[in-house]
Structure formats: C-alpha cells, structure tokens
N, C-alpha and C positions, 0 to 999 in steps of 0.2 A: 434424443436422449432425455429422460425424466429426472430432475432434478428429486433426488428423497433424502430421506434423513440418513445413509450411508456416506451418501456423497457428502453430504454438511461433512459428516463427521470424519472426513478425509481431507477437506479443507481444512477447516480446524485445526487439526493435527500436522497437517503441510503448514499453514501458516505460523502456527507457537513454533515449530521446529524451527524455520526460516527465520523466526525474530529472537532467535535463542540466540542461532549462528552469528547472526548482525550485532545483538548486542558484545557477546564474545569477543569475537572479530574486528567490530566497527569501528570507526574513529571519534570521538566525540565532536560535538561543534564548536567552532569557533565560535567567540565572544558576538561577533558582527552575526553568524548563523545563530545565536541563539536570538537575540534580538529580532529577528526576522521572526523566529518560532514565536516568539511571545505577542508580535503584533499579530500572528496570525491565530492568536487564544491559547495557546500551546502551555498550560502551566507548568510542567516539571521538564520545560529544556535541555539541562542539566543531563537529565536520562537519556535521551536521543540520540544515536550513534547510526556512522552510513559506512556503506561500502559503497566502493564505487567500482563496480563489474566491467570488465572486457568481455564483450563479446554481449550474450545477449543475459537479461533479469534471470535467475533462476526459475524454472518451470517442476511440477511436479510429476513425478514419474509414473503414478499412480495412471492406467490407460482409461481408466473412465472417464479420472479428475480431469488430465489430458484432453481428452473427445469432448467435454461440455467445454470447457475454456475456449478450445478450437470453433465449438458451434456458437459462441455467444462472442468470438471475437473481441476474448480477454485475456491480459496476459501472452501475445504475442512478441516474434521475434524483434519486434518493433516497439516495445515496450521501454520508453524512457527510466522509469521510476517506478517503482513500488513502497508502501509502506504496510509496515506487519506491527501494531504497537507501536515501542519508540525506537524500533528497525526501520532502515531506508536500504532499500537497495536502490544505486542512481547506475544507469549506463555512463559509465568515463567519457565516450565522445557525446552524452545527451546535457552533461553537467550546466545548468544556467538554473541564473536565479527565477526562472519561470518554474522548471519542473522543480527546482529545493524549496519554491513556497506553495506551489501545488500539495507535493507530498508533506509536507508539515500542517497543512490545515486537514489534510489523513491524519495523523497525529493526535490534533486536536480532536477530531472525532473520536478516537479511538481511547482517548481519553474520557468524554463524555459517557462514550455505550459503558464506559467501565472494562473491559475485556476485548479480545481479539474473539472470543467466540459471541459475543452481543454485540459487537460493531458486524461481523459477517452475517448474523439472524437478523442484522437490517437491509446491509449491503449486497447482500446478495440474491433477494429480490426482487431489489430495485433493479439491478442489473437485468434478471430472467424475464420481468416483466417490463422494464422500459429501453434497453437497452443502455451500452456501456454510454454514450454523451446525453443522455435523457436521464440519468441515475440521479436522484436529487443530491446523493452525497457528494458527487461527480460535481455537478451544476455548481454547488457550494464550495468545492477547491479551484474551480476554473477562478471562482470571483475573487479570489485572494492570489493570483498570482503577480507577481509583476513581473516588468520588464526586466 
C-alpha cells in the first residue's frame, strides 16, 4: 500500500481525535512524573495527561489506515505506549519508567514540530522509509529512557 496525502490526512485526524480523548480523560502527572518530563526537555509538563489502557493502545478503524500500520508494523497489539501531543496512552500491564520516559521525549518532540500534524510530516517518513527502530525520532526516545 502507497502511503499519499489521504492517508496523512487520516492519521492526522486519528491522532488530534485520540489526544482530544486523552487530554479529556487523562490523568495529569504526578509531581515526580513531571520532573521526569522536564528532564526529558518536555516544557509545559503541567499539560501532559495519560490513560492507562487495558487491553491493547487504541488503533484506528479507518481499513487503509489499519492495512499500512499492519504493513510497517506500527501500532500493534503489542504496543506499550503511545503519545498523540501532550496525550499518552500507556498499556496498564506495560506501565515502567522505561516506556513513561520513552513516550515523554514523544512529547518533547511534539512540542518542537509545534503540532501533531508537523511532528507526523516528520515522523512518518521516517518510519516508511527507515523502519519503526531505525526512525531517528524513534532512536532519540530510546536514549532518554531509563531504568
């Protein structure tokens, strides 16, 4: 499947929708998790709210959006964490301070690109063409994780 500017523009749309829900929904961070956001560059901590999901990250229902995630082996059922803006969705049994500093240096990015639709006009070529553990964004949250 060909990745075009329909399909951006279904991500996009999945994405703002999903970081709509999370902030709605979400829980703010704790004093000790904000701290953690700010060492990871994260300026406006404060905003950042997570849900923490049973079962598996929300996926989009959208069958194309589906069929590429599926071919590029993103966003599966095995998916610890996601971040949408200053949304987290975290899987309840993936909860560790590995994946909550992973996804807050998302965050941080996300903060940088300015928007969820200018972080994905980055992120989501990296992905098409380097693969999800070769994404430089990718590479750049591994290195701020911790134990």
């Amino acid at each position: 499947m060909e990745f075009n500017s329909e399909l951006f523009e279904k991500a996009v749309a999945w994405a703002e929708l999903c970081s709509v829900d999370i902030l709605y929904n979400g829980l703010q961070l704790s004093l000790q998790m904000q701290c953690l956001a700010r060492n990871n560059g994260v300026r406006r901590p404060e905003n950042i709210r997570i849900i923490s999901v049973q079962g598996t990250i929300p996926r989009p229902t959208d069958p194309e959006l589906l069929q590429l995630m599926d071919d590029y082996s993103f966003l599966s059922t095995d998916t610890a964490g996601l971040a949408l803006g200053y949304g987290i969705y975290i899987r309840g049994d993936a909860f560790s301070n590995r994946i909550l500093s992973h996804e807050l240096r998302h965050v941080y990015q996300y903060e940088q690109a300015g928007s969820i639709r200018a972080f994905l006009a980055e992120y989501i070529p990296q992905i098409l063409l380097c693969g999800y553990r070769n994404a430089a964004l990718e590479i750049d949250a591994r290195k701020y994780e911790i134990a």
